[in-house]
C-alpha positions in Angstrom: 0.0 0.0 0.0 1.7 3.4 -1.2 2.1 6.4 1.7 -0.1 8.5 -0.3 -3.2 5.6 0.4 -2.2 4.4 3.9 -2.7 8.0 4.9 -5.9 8.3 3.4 -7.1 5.0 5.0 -5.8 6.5 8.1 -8.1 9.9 7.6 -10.5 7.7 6.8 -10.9 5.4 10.0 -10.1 8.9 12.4 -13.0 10.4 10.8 -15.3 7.4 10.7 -14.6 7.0 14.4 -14.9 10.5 15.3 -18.2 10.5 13.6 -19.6 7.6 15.1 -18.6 9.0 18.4 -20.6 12.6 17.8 -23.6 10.3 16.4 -24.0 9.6 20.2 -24.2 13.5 21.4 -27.8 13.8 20.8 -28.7 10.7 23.0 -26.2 12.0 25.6 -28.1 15.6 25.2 -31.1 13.4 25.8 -30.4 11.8 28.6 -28.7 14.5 30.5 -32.1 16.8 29.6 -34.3 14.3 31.2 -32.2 14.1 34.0 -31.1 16.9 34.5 -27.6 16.5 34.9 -25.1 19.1 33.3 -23.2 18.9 30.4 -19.8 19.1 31.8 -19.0 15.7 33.6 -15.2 16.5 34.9 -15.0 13.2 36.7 -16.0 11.2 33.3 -13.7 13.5 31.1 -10.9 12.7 33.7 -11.4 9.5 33.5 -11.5 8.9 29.7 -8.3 11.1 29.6 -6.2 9.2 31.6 -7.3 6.2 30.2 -6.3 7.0 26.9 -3.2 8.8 28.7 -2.6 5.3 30.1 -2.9 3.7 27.1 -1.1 6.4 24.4 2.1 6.4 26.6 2.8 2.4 26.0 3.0 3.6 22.1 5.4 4.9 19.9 3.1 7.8 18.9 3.2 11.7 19.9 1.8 11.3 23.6 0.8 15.2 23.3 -1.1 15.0 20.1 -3.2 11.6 21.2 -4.5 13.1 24.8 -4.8 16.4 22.8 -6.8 14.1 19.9 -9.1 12.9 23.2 -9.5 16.0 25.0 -11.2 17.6 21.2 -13.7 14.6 21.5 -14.8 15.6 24.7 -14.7 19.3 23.9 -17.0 18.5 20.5 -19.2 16.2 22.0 -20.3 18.8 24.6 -20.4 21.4 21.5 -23.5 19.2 20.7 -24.9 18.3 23.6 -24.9 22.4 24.3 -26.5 23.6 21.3 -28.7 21.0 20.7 -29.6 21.5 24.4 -30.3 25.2 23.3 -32.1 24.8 20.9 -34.6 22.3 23.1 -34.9 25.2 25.3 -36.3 27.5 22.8 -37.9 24.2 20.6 -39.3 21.7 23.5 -41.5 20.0 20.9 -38.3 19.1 19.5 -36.8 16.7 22.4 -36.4 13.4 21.4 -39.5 11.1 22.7 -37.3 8.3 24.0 -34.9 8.9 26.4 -32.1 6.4 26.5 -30.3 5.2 29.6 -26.6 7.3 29.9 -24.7 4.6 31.9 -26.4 1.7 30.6 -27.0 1.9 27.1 -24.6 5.1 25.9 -21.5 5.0 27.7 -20.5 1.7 26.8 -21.3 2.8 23.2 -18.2 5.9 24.0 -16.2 3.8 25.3 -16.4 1.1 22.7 -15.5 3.8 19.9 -13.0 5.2 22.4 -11.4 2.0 22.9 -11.4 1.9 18.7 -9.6 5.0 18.5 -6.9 3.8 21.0 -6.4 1.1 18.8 -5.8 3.3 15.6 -3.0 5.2 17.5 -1.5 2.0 18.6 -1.3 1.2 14.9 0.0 3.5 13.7 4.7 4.5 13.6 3.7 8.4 14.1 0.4 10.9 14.3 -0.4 11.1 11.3 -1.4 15.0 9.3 -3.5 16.1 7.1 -4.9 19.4 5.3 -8.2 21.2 6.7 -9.9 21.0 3.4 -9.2 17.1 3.3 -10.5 16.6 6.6 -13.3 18.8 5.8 -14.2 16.6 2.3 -13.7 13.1 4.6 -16.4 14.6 7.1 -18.7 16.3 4.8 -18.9 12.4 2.9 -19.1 10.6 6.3 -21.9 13.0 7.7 -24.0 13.1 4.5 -24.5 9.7 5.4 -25.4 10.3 9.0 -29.4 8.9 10.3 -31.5 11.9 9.1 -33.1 12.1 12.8 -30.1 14.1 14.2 -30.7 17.7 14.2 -28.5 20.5 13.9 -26.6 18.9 11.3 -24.3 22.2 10.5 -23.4 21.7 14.4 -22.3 18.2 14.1 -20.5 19.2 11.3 -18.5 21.8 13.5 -18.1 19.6 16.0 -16.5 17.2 13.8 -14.0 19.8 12.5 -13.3 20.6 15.9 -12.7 17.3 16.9 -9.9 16.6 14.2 -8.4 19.7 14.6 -5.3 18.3 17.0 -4.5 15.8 13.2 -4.7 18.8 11.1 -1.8 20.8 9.8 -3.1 24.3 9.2 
């Protein structure tokens, strides 16, 4: 496999991964909501970021970049989970009718992806880089093909930016 297509394979699965993980911001957003908990959940941030601390320093890659890669997840999840929150305020018709179960039935889902991404780093000789507007095509492909219930699609589409920012080299 030439450089040129290992890297776009690589862009590929980060984005794929990233996107699979912001498809789960509007069920967290729903579940908080009903709840009421907040969306900032320092103790579950902490604990995701020293697990993939944890994991990222056993590998050969840019220990930096990788918890920096994490903390953006965290950072664009919430992005959601704060505007579609918003918009629920001003919208209530527009909550979601089922209200999934945080611990039991989304979590797991995170950590699952979380674990995935891990597992790209550890594959990986060094972080790999890539150009905005080639991120930016590679989401705008993988969210076009996102479940049509999600709203605020512009926002996920942020957030997904946001979330690669950390492999991006301008």
């Amino acid at each position: 496999m030439s450089n040129q297509t290992n890297t776009a394979a690589q862009l590929d699965t980060f984005v794929e991964l990233v996107v699979q993980r912001l498809a789960l911001a509007q069920d967290v957003a729903t579940a908080k909501h009903a709840s009421g908990e907040p969306v900032d959940d320092p103790i579950r941030e902490q604990q995701i970021l020293q697990s993939a601390a944890c994991t990222l320093n056993a590998t050969r890659v840019d220990y930096g970049v990788g918890v920096q890669f994490f903390r953006d997840q965290i950072e664009a999840n919430k992005m959601i989970q704060c505007g579609l929150l918003h918009r629920w305020d001003r919208h209530p018709q527009e909550i979601p009718a089922s209200i999934p179960n945080l611990a039991a039935e989304i979590r797991p889902k995170l950590d699952r992806i979380t674990t995935q991404i891990v597992q790209q780093f550890n594959c990986i000789e060094e972080i790999p880089r890539f150009g905005s507007g080639e991120i930016t095509e590679v989401i705008d492909g993988r969210l076009s093909a996102m479940s049509p219930e999600r709203q605020l699609p512009g926002l996920y589409r942020d957030a997904a930016i946001f979330a690669m920012r950390s492999l991006c080299t301008s």
